[in-house]
Structures are given as C-alpha cells and as structure tokens.
C-alpha atoms as one frame of an Amber mdcrd trajectory, in Angstrom:
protein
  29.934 -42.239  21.303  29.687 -38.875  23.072  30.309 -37.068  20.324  27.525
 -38.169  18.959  24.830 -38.524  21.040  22.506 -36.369  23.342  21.529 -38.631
  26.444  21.559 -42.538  26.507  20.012 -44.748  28.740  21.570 -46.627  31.378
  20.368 -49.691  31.844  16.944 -51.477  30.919  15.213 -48.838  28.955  11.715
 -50.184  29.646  12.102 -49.591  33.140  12.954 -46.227  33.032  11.174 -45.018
  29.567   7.923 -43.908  31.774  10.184 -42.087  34.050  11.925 -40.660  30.568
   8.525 -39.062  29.099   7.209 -37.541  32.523  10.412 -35.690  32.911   9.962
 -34.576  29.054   6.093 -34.039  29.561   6.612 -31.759  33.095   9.634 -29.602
  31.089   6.712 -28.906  27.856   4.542 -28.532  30.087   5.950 -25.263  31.923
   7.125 -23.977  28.736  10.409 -25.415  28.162  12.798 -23.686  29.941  15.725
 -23.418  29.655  15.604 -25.438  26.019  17.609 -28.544  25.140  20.102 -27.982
  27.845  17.803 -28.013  30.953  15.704 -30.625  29.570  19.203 -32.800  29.294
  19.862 -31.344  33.122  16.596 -32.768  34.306  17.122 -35.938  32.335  20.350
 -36.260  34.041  19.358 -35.841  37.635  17.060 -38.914  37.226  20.029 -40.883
  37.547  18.853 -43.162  34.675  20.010 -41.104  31.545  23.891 -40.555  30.899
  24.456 -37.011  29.504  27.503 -36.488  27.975  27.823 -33.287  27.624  28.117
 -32.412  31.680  31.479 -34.440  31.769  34.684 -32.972  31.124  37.121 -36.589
  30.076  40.718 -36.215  30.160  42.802 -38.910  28.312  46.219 -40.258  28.944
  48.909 -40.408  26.124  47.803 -44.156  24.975  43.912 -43.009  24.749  42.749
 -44.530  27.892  40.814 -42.367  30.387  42.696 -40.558  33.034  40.197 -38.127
  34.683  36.363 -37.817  34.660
C-alpha cells in the first residue's frame, strides 16, 4: 500500500482528523513551505499519520520484512 498512498491514518480517524486539518491549516497558512513534502513531515511528527515515504523497507528473499 505504500506505493500508493501519501499518509494514512493510524488509528481512529475521528480522533485525530481535528488534529489532521490544524496541522494542514497552520502549513497554508504560512505559505506552504516547503510543499507536499514538509506538509507530509509535519503530518508525520504528529505521531498519528503514517508516511511512507520517510521509511526505507528492506525485504528478505521470501518477501517478508527484514529491516525498517
């Protein structure tokens, strides 16, 4: 799924969706910074969201994971 998706949600998205859009709203409102990747990086911080993109996965020979 990592290949195909920007951030996900860990856990019980109504609990953190408030959290979510301040995050979003602070980022617009300073001018975006950074773009898509530091809004992902302050998404990420939260703790909540799952960012795929700032993990490197190694798999064994038989597809299981071997390293994060």
């Amino acid at each position: 799924i990592a290949d195909f998706i920007d951030a996900a949600v860990l856990g019980d998205g109504e609990e953190v969706v408030l959290a979510i859009s301040v995050v979003v709203r602070v980022w617009m409102g300073v001018g975006r910074p950074g773009g898509r990747d530091e809004l992902l990086r302050r998404l990420a911080v939260t703790g909540n969201v799952y960012v795929p993109k700032f993990y490197d996965v190694v798999h064994a020979e038989d597809g299981s994971i071997e390293a994060v």
